[in-house]
N, C-alpha and C positions, 0 to 999 in steps of 0.2 A: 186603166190607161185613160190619160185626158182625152175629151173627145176631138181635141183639135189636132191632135197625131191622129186620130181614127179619122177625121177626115182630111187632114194632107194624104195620107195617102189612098183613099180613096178618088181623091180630086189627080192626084198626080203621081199612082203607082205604077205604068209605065216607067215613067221619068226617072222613077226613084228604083225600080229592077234594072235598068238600063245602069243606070251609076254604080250602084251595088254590082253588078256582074263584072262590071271593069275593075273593080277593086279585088273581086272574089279571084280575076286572073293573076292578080297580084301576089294573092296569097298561097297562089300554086305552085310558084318558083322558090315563094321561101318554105315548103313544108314538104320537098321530096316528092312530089306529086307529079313531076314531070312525068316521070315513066306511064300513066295514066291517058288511057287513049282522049282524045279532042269529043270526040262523044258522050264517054262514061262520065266526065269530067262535067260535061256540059250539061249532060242530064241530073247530075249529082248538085249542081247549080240552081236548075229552075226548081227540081224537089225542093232540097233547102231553102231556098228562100220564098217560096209558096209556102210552104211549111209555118215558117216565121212570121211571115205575112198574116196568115190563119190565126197567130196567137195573138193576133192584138186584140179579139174582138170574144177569142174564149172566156169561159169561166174559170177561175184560179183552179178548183181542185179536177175539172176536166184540163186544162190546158198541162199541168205538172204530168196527167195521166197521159197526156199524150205526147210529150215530150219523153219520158220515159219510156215509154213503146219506140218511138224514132231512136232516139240515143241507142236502145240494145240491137236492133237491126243495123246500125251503123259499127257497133265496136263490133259484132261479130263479123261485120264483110272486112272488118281491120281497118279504116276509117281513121285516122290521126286525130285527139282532143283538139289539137293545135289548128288544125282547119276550120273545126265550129265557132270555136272561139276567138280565134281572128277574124273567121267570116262575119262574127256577131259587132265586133269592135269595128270592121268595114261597114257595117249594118248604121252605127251610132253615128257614125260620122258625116255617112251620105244625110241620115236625117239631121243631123243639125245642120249641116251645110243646108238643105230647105229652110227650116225652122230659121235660118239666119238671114234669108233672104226674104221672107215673108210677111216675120213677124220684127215689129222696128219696136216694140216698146220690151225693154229691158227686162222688169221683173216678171213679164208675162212671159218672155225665153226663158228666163232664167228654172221659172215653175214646172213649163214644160220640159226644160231639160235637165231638169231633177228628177220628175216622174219617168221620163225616156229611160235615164239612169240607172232609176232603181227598177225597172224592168224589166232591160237588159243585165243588169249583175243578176238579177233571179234567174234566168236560162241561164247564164252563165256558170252558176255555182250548183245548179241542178246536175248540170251537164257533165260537171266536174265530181260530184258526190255519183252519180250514175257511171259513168267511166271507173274511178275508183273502186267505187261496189264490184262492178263487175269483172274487173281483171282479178280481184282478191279473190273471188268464189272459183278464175278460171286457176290462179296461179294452187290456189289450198286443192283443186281438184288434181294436179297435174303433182302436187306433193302426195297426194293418195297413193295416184298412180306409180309414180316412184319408188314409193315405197312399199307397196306391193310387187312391183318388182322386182327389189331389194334383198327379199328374203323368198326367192321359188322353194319349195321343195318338190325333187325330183326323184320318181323314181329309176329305178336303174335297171332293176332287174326284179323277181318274186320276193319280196320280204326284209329289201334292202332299198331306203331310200339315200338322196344328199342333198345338203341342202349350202352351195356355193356362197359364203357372204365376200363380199367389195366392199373398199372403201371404210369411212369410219362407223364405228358402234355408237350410237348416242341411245337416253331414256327410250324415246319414241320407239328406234329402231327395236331396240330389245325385245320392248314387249312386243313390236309385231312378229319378230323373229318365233320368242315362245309363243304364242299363238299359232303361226303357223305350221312350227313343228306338231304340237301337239292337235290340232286339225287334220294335221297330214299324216302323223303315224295311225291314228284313227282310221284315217280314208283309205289310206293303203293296207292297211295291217301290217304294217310293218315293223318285223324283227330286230333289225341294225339300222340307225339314221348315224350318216357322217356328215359331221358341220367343218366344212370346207375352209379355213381361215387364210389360203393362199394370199387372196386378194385384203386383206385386212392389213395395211400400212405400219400399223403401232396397237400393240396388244398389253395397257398397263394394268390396271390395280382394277378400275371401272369394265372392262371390259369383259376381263377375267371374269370377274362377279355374274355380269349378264349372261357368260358361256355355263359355268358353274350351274347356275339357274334353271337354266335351259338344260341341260344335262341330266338335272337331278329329276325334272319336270318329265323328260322324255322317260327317266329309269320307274317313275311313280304309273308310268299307266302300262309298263312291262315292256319297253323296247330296251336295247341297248345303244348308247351313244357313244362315236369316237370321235374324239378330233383329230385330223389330219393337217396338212399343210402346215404345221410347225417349222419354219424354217429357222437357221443356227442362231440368229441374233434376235429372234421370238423368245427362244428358248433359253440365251442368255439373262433376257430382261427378263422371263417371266422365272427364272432363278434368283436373280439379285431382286424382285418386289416381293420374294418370301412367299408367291402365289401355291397353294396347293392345288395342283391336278391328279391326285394320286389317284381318286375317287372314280376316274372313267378312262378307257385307254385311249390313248395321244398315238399317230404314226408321220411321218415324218410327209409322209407325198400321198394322193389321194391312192394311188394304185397299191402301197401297202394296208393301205385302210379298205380297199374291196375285200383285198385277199382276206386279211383277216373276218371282214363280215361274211364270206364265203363261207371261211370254217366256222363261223360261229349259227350260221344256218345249216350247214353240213349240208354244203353242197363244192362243187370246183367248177373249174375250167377245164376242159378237153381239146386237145386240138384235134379238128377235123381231119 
């Protein structure tokens, strides 16, 4: 940073947060922030731009570090990109409006608002590689968790688990799917695993494969698999794509797939 912005605004950083803050109100009406109390707001302000303030005078790879530290304590309190970054572009402009009035020789403004420039796009574009990083690790962490809960297996009863799939089958799912099952007849000891296909939208030629899979996977470490929730126009498609399920039994509704893992553990139902 040239040292004549290091000392405008030592000479007249009052003046220059005083201007900055009225602009920074500006930027609170276009970025949703109204609902933000007058305090929070306000103290969100003087941090900010004390902050900013601080960076003129750090060292490049301490100044990034600490930009970085700021930026993740803001996207986690959920903090809009659009606020810093227009507070930064507020920031540019109060300093030139000084630098415009101070300085009268052309290419000596012009130097220093070049260096201002490329100073300000450095936070700028930090700030924006930081933000992006960090939504990607939240959004990949929340696809985990989806997907781990995509495929529960559930026990039901001694010896008999299910394991409910929704929605569509894709690569990813699959394998967590076998995975899971075969984790879960292990954990449970379990006899009969029924994979629940009620909620599965469209059952073609791929999906088939992945159940197939998984069936054969569940029969290798000595469980039995059934599929249930075959409804009529499942069952049409998976006859017209030529799919074979000979290999494991199919029941129509999860309640004929207990009974059947019932008998097949040789046990029943009683009524009390």
């Amino acid at each position: 940073m040239q040292p004549y912005i290091i000392s405008l605004l030592n000479n007249q950083r009052d003046a220059v947060l005083e201007q900055w803050k009225k602009e920074l109100e500006l930027v609170r009406t276009k970025n949703y922030l109204t609902s933000i109390s007058d305090d929070v707001y306000e103290n969100m302000n003087q941090e900010f731009m004390h902050f900013i303030i601080s960076q003129v005078t750090a060292e490049q790879e301490e100044a990034k570090g600490q930009l970085s530290s700021f930026a993740e304590k803001y996207i986690q309190a959920g903090w809009p990109l659009s606020y810093f970054t227009q507070g930064l572009q507020a920031f540019r402009r109060v300093l030139l409006a000084f630098l415009s009035e101070l300085e009268s020789d052309v290419q000596a403004l012009l130097s220093t608002f070049s260096d201002l420039e490329e100073w300000i796009d450095g936070i700028v574009n930090q700030l924006v590689h930081d933000y992006t990083g960090n939504w990607e690790d939240i959004i990949e962490m929340q696809k985990l968790s989806l997907l781990e809960l995509s495929a529960p297996l559930i026990p039901v009863m001694e010896d008999v688990t299910v394991m409910p799939l929704i929605g569509t089958i894709d690569t990813a799912r699959a394998k967590l799917i076998m995975e899971n099952l075969l984790e879960g007849v292990i954990e449970h000891r379990s006899q009969v695993v029924l994979i629940d296909i009620t909620g599965v939208p469209v059952v073609d030629t791929m999906v088939a494969h992945h159940i197939i899979q998984a069936s054969e996977a569940v029969r290798l470490v000595g469980a039995t698999c059934i599929l249930v929730g075959i409804r009529p126009e499942i069952a049409q498609t998976i006859v017209n794509l030529g799919i074979d399920l000979s290999k494991f039994p199919t029941k129509s509704t999860l309640k004929k797939g207990i009974e059947t893992a019932l008998e097949l553990t040789n046990k029943k139902l009683i009524d009390l």
